[in-house]
C-alpha positions in Angstrom: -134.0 141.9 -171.7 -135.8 138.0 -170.9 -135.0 137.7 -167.1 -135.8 134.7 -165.8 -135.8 134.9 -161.7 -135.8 131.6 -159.5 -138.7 129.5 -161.6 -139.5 126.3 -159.7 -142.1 124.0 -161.3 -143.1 120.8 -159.7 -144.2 117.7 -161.8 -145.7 114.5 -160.0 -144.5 115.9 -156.8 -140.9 116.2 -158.0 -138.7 119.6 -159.2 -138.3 119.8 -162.6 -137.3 123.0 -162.6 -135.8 124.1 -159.2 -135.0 128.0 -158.5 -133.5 128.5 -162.4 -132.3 131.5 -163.2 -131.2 133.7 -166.2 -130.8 136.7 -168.1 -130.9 137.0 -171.5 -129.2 139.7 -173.7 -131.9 142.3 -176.1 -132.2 140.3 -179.6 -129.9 137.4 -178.3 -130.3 134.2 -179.9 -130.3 131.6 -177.2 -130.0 127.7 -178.1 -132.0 126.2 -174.7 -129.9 122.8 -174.2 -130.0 119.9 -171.9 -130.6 116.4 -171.5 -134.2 114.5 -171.9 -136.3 115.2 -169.2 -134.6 118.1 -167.7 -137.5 120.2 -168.2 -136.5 122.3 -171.6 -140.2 122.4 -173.1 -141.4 123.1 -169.9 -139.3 126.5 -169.3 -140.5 127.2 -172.9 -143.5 127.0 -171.7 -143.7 129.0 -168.4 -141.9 131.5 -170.9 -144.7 131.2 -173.2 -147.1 131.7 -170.1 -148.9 128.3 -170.5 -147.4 127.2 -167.2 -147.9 128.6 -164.2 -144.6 128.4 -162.4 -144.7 127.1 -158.0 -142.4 129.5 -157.7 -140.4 132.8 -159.7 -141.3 135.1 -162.3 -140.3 135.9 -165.5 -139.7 139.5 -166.6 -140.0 140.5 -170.3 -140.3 144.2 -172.2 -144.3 145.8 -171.4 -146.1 144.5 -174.8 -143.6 141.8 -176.2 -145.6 139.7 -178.5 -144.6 136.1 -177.6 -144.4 133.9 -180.3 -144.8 129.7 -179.8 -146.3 126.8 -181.8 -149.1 125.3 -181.1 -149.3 122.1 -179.9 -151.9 121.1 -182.8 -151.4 121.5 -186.3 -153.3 123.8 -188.3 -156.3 121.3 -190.0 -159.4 122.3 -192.5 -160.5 123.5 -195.9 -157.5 126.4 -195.3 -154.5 126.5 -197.4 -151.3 126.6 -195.9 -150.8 130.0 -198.2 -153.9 131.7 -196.6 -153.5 130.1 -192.9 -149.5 131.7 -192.9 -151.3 135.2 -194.2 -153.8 134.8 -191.1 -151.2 134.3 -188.4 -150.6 137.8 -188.8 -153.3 139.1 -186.7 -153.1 142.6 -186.7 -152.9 143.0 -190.7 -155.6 140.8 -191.6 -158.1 142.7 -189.2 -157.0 146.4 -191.2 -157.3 144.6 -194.5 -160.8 143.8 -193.5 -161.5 146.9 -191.7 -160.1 148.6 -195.1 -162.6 147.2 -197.4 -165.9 148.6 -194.9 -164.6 151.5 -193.4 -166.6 154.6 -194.7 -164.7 157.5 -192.5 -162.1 158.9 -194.9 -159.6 159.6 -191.6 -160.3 156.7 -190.1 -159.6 155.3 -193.6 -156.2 157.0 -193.8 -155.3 155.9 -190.7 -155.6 152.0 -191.5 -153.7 152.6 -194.8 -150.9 154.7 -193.0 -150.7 151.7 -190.2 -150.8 149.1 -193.5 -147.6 150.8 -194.6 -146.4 150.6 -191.8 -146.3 147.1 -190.9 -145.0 146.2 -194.6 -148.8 144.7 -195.1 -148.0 144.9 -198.7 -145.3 142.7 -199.0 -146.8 140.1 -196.8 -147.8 137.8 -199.7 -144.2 137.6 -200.8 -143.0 137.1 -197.6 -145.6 134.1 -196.5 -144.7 132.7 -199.8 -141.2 132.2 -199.7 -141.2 131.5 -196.0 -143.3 128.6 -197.7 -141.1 127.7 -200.2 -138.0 128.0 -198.1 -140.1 124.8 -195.6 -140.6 122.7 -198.5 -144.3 123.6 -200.3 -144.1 124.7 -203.8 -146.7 127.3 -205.4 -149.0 124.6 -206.0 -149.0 123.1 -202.4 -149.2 126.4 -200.8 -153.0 126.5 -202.3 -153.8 122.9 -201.5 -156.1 122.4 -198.5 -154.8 121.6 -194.9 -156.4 118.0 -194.8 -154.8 117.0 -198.2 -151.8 117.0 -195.5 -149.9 114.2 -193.4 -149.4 116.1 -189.5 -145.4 116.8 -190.2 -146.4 118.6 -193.7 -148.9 120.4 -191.4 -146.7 121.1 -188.3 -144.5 123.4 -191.3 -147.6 125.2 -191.9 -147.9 125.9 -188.1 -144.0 126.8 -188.3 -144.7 128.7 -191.3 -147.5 130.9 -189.4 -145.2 131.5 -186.6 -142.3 132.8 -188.4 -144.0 135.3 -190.7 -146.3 136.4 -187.3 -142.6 138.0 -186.6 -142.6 138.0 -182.6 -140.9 139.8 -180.6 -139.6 136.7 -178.4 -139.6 133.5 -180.7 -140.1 130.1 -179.0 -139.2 127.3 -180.9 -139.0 123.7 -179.2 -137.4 121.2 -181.4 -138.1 122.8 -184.8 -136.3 121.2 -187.4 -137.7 117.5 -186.2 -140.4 117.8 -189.0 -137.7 119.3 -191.4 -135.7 117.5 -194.3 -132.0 118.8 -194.6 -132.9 121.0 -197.0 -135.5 122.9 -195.2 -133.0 122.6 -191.9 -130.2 124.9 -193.6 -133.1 127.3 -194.7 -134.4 127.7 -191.1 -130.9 128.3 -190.3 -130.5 131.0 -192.8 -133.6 132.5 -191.7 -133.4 132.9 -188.1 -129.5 133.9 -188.6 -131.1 137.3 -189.7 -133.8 137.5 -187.0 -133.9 140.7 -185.8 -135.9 139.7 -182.6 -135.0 136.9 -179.6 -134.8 134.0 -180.5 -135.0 130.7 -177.4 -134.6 127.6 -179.4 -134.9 124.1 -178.1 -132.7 122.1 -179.9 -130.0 119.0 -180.0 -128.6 119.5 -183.2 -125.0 120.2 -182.8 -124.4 122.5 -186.7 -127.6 123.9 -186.3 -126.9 125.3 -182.9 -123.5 126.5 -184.2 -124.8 127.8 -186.7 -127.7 129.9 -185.3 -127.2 131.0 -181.5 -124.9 133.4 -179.5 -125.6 132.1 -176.4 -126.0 128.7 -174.7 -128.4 128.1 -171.8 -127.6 124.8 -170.0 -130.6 123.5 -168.3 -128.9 121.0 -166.0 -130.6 119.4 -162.4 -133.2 122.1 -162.3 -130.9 125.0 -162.6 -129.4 127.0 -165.5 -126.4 128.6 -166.4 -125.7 130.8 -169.6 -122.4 130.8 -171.8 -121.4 132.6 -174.8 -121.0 131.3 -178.3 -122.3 128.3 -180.3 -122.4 124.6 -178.8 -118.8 123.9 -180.0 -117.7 126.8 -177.5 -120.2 125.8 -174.3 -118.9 122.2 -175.0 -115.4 122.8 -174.5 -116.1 125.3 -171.8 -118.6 122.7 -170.1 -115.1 120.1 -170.5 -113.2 123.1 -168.8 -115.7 123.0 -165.8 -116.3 119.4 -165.6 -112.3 119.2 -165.2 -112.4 121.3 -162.6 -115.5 119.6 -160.1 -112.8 116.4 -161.0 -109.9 118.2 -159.6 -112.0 119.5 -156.7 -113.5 116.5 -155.5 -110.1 114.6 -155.7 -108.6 117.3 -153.3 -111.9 117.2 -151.5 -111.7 113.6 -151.3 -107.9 113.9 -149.7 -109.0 116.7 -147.4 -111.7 114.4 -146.3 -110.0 111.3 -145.8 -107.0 113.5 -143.6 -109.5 114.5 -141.3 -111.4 111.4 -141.0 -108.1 109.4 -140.4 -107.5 112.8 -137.3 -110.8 111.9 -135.7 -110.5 108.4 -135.6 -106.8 108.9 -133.8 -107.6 111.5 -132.0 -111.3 111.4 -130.4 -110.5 109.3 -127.4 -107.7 111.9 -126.0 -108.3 114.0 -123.8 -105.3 116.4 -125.0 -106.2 116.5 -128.7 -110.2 115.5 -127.7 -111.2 119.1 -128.5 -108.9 119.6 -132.1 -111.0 116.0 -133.0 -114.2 117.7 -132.2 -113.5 120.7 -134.6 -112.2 118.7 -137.1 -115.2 116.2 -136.8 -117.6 119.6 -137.1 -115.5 120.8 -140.5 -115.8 117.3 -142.0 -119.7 117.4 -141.1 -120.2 120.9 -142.7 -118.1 120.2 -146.2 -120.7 119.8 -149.0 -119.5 117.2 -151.1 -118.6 117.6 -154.6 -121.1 115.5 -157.0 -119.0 112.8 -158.6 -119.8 112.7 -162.6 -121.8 110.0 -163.0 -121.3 107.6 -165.7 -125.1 108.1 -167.8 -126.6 104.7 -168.8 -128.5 106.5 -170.8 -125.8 107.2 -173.4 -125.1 103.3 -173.7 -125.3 102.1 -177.4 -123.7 99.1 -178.4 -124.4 97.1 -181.8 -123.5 93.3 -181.9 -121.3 92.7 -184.6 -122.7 90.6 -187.2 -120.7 87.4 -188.6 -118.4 88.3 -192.0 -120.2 87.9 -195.0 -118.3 88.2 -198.6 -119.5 91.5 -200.5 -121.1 92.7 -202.3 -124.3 92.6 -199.8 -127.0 94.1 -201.9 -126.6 95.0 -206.3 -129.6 96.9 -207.6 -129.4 96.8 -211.1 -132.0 99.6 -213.3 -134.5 98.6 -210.2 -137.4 100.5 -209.9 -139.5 100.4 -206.9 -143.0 102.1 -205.8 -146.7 100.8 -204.8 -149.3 99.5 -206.4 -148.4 100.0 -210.0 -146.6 103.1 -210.0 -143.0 103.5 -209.6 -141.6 106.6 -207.3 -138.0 106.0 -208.8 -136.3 104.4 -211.6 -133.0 103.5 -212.7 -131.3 102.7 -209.4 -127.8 100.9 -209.7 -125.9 100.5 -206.5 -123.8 98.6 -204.6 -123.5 98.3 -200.9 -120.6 96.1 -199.3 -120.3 95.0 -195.6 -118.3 98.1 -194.3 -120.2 100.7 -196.3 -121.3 103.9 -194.7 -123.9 105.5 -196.9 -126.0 108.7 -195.9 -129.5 109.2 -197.9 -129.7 113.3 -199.5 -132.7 114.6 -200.5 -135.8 116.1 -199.6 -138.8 115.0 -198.1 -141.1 113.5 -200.3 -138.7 112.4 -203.1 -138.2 108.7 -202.0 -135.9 108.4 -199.3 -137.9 106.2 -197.2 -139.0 103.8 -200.4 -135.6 103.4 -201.4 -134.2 102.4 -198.0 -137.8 99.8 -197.7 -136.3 98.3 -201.0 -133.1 97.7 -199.5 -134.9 96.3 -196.2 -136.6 94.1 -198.9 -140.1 95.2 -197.9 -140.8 96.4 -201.3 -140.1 94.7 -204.3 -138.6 95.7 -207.6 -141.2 96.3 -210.2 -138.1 96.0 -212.9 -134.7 95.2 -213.0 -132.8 93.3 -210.3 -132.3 93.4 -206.9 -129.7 90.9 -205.4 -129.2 90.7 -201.9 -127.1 87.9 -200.1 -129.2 85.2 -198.4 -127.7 85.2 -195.1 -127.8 88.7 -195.0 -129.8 90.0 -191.7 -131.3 93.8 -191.7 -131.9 95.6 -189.1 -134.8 98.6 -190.1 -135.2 101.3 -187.9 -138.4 103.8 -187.9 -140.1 106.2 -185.5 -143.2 104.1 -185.6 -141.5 101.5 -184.2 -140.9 103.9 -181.2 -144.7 104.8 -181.5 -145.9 101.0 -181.1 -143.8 100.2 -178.3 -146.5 99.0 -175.9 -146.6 101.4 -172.9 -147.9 99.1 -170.8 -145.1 96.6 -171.0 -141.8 96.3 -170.0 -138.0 96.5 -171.6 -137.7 93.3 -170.5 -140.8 91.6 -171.8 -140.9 93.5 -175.3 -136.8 91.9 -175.7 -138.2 88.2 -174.3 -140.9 88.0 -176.6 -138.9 89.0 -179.9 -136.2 86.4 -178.8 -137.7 83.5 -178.5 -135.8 80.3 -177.2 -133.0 82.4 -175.9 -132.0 82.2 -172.3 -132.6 84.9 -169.8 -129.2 86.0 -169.7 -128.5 86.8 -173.4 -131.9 88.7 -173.0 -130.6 90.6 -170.3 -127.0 90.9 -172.4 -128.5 92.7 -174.9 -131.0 95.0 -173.2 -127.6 96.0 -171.3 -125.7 97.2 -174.2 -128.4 99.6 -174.8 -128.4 100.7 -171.1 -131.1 98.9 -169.8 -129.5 96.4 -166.9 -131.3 96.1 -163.4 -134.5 97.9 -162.5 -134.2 99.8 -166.1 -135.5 96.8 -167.8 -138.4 96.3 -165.8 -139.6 99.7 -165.6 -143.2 100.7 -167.6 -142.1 101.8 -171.1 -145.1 104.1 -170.9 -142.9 105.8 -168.5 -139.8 105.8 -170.5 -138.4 109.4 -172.3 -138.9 109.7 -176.2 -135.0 109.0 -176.0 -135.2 106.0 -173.9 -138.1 104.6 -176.3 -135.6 105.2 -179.2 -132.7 103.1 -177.8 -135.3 100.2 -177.0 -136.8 99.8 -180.4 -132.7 100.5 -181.1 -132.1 97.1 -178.7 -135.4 95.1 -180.5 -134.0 95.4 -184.4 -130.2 94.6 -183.4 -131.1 91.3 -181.6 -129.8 89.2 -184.4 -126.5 91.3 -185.0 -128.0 92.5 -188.4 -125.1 92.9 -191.1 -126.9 96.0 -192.4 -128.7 98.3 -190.3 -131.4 101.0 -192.0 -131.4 104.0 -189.8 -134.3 107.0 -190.8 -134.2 109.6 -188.6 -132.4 107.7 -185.7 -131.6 111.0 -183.4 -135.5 112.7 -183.6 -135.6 111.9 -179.6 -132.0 111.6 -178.5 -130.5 115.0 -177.1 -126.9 115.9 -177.5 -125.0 113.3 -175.8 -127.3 111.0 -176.7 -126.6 111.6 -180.3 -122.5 111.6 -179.6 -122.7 108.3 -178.3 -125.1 106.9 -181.3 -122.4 108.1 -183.4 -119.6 106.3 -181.6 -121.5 103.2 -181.3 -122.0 103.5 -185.2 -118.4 104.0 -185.9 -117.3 100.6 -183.9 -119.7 98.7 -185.4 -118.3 96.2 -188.3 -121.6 96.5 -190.5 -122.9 98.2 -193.2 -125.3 101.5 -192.2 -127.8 103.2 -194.6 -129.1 106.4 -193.1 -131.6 109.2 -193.8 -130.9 112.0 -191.5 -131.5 115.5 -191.0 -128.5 115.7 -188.5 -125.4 117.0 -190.4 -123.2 115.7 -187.6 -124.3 112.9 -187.4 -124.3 112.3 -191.5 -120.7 113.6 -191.3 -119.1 111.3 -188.3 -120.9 108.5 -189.4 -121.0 108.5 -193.6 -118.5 107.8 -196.1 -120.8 107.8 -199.6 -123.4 110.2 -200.0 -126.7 108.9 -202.2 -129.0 111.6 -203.6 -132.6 111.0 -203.7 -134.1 113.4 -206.4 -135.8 113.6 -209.9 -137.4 109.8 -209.3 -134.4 108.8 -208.9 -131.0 107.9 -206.7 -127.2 108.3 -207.6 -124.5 108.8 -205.6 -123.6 112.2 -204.7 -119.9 112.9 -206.0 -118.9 115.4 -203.4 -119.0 116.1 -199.2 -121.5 117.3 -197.3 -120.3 120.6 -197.3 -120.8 120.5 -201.0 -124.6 119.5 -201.1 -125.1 122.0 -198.9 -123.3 124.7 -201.3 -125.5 122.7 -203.8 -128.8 123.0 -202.1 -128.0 127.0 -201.4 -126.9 127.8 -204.9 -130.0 126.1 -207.0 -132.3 127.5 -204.0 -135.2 128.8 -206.2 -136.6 131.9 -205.2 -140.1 133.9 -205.8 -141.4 137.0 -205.5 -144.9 135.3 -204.2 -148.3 136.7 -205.7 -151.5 138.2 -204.3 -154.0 135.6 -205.6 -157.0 137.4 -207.4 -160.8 136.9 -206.1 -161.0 134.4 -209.3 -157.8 132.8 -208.9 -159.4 132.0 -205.3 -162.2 131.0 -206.9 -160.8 128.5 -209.4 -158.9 127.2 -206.3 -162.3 126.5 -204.5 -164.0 124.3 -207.5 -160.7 122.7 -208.1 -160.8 121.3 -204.2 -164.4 121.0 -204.3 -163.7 118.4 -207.4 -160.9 116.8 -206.0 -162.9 116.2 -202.6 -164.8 113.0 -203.9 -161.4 111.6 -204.9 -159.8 112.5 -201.8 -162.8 110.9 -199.5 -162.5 107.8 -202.2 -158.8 107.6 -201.6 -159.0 107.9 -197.8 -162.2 105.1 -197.6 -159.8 103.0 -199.5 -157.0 103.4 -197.3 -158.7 102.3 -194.2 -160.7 99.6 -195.6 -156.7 98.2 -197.0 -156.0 98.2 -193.4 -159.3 96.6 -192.0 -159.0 94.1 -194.7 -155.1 93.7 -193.5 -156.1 93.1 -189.8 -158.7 90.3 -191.5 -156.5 88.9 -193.4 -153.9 88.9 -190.3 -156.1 87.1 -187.7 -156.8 84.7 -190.2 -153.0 83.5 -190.7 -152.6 83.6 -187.0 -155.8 81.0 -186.8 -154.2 79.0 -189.4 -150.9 79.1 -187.7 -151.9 78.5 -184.2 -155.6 77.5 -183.3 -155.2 77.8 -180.0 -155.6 81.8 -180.4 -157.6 82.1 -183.4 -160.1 85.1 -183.3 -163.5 83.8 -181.9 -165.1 84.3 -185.0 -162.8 81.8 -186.6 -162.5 79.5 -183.9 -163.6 75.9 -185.0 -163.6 76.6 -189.0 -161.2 74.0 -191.0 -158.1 74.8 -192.3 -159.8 74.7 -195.8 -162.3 76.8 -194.8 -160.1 79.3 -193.6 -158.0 79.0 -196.8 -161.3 80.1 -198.4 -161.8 83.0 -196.4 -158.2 84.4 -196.9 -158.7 84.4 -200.7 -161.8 85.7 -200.6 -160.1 89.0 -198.9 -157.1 88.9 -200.7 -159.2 89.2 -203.3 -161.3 91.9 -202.1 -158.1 93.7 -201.0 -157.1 93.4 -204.6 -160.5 95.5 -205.6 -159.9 98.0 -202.8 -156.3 98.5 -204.1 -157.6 99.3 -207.5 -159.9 101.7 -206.6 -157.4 103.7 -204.4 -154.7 104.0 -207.3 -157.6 105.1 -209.3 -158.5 108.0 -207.0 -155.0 108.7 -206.5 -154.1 108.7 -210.3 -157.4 111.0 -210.7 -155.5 113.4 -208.0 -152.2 113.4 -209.5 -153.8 114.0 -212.7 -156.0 117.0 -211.5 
């Protein structure tokens, strides 16, 4: 039994956490819910013990092993094989201790305890836990570093999951996931024999993983039964009740008022005033249900255009000089709903850049309709959001020449009217951010909006109402989700992205997911020999001068971008040309820029040499 008694945690002088309360069932597996900023990854935390609550305690079995990620990914030489084998603390130190231990009792003691813990089978275990988050035999032995921080934050999910815990934390795990990976986390924590407190706002997975729902709701919590469909409609049960409350409240209230006023200045009835007047003081009013702006989505609907929008015809699109798929043929018209399948890795993103047009074809055709406006959505475009500004001042500076009030207009479809659009955005929730940079790309009413991962920061409702606002609006929508719900309300084509290539997926959701499970590959993992570990060292060993070529490369592209940059801007507008440009002619600079374009050019050539060298290794 997890007991959680009165915690109270204080943030910047305010409660986020106020008194909260729960118990939790032996081996329950509890889906920890409620909106941004009510304080979710903080009670993980005091759970986990890296907060020190203000006030309460939390009571938990004598020697419970308390599993939570990190906050930093798992980094170095390591391979995520050996760092999952590691995690496991308690095996690796008797699989040391059996290779130096001399006492033949002592010695039958490790082996016994070995057995005991299944050390044998580990291996096979940290492989397919592996496999099931997406790395294949031959990425499980590639080093750390050779990894972008999502790839790494599954290693550091990896660790924790084969570490087997007796209390598993998880906060938002599926965020670095694909689909794929998403249904195999599901499957795997369905048949966790331990407690599970999971953090998440994913509607199916939350159905489809937890017996109990922990609402974490103005610093308090309460605990119902079930999967989120059932909290939801006993939530709407309770929510229908405060409504019929504070109506009777409300007459109740307004009876006695009316009695006082009439009644106050008579002497005869002076004294029944007086005790109504004390009631009406002591009622606690019921809190009204406010309407959230922050659930406010609305897309401007674009002008009609005549389909089809976009036509690829045997396009093939990649970078530099090597395509990551071939043979695409598609069509998207104005009303089209179409959901990107796939997993990570196989081209999602560069197929929905080709449709944004910020890749080119490198063969066959690509027709688009000129007065067609996108609108590209990103989670970097949340990430450069300058903290330091204002809603208000990001949405004036990308719409230049309009007035004040259709600024203001379209800030307050996404929620942000009055002192919401002048707050510091560096104050702002990851949720809030989101429907900003939402706001930004939809200025122009775009007649196609590119949505990739839309709902990484938005909790429940949040996600409800994205899904609403999608439906109403009159344009077409390509997304790339891991959200089944949100795929399912929201998408009418399915487009699977596999094989280096995309073709429309003839079937429901339901149906790639019986897809996915069925052709799920499965190993029995290996123990890698000393040589085997060895061959694995020289190969990263040769591949590290490629690597360190690759990575120069890569950041002298984007120095040389920056140059290349501030010299258009100079061109463009003298007035706030880079001091070391300041004065030069236009034909000067003209000079300049082709000189790095050039040099770009060079850079470019050596990185697709190191990164053929790689893929060729």
């Amino acid at each position: 039994m997890l007991t959680i008694n009165g915690i109270t945690v204080r943030l910047g002088g305010r409660a986020i956490l106020d008194g909260a309360s729960a118990s939790l069932p032996p081996g329950s597996r509890v889906g920890l819910i409620g909106r941004n900023g009510a304080g979710k990854s903080t009670m993980v935390k005091v759970i986990a013990g890296q907060i020190d609550p203000d006030g309460g305690s939390i009571d938990k079995p004598r020697g419970a092993r308390i599993g939570y990620i990190a906050q930093e990914a798992p980094a170095g030489e390591a391979t995520p094989f050996d760092t999952v084998l590691a995690a496991d603390v308690e095996r690796a130190t008797l699989m040391e201790q059996s290779e130096t231990e001399q006492d033949p009792e002592k010695l039958g003691d490790i082996y016994e305890r070995l057995i005991a813990i299944d050390a044998y089978t580990a291996p096979a275990r940290a492989a397919q836990i592996l496999l099931g988050l997406g790395f294949d035999e031959d990425a499980q032995n590639q080093p750390l570093d050779s990894f972008s921080g999502g790839w790494k934050m599954r290693v550091a999910l990896a660790a924790l999951l084969f570490s087997q815990p007796d209390l598993l934390l998880l906060d938002e795990p599926s965020n670095h996931l694909d689909l794929e990976a998403v249904m195999w986390l599901e499957d795997f924590l369905r048949s966790y024999k331990a407690t599970i407190v999971v953090v998440s706002h994913e509607r199916d997975f939350l159905n489809n993983v937890v017996d109990h729902i922990l609402h974490l709701q103005a610093g308090k919590m309460t605990l119902y039964t079930g999967g989120y469909d059932s909290f939801e409609r006993q939530r709407a049960e309770r929510m229908a009740q405060i409504a019929a409350a504070k109506a009777n409240q409300d007459v109740q209230r307004a009876k006695l008022q009316d009695y006082v006023a009439r009644n106050s200045a008579r002497a005869s009835t002076a004294k029944q005033a007086q005790s109504r007047a004390k009631m009406l003081a002591k009622m606690q009013p019921i809190a009204e249900l406010a309407n959230d702006p922050t659930l406010s989505f609305g897309f401007p609907d674009p002008e009609p255009l005549r389909p089809p929008l976009v036509t690829l015809d045997h396009a093939s699109v990649g970078y530099g000089e090597t395509p990551i798929l071939r043979r695409l043929n598609l069509r998207m018209d104005p009303d089209d709903r179409i959901a990107l399948l796939g997993r990570n890795g196989n081209g999602k993103t560069t197929f929905a850049r080709l449709i944004a047009a910020q890749l080119a074809p490198m063969d066959g055709t690509m027709a688009a309709t000129n007065r067609m406006k996108v609108g590209y959505f990103t989670q970097y475009q949340v990430e450069e959001l300058d903290s330091d500004d204002t809603p208000l001042a990001h949405m004036t500076r990308v719409m230049k020449g309009a007035s004040p009030a259709a600024v203001r207009a379209q800030l307050g479809r996404f929620g942000f009217s009055g002192d919401r659009a002048t707050g510091k955005v560096g104050k702002m929730s990851g949720g809030e951010k989101a429907r900003l940079a939402l706001a930004l790309i939809t200025r122009e009413a775009p007649h196609l909006l590119i949505l990739d991962e839309p709902t990484n920061h938005l909790d429940v409702d949040a996600r409800e109402a994205l899904v609403q606002a999608l439906n109403e609006y009159k344009g077409a929508v390509l997304i790339v989700s891991h959200d089944r719900h949100m795929v399912e309300m929201t998408a009418d084509r399915l487009v699977l992205v596999d094989g280096g290539t995309a073709r429309e997926f003839d079937g429901s959701l339901d149906d790639y997911v019986a897809f996915i499970l069925a052709k799920e590959p499965k190993t029995e993992g290996k123990t890698r020999s000393k040589e085997d570990k060895k061959a694995a060292a020289e190969k990263r060993e040769s591949d590290k001068a490629w690597r360190k070529t690759a990575k120069d490369a890569e950041a002298e592209i984007a120095r040389l971008g920056a140059e290349r940059g501030a010299i258009d801007l100079a061109m463009s507008d003298p007035s706030h040309a880079d001091k070391a440009l300041a004065g030069l002619t236009t034909g000067e600079l003209m000079k300049r820029r082709a000189a790095v374009v050039e040099k770009i050019g060079e850079v470019e050539a050596r990185w697709l040499e190191a990164t053929e060298a790689l893929e060729a290794a």
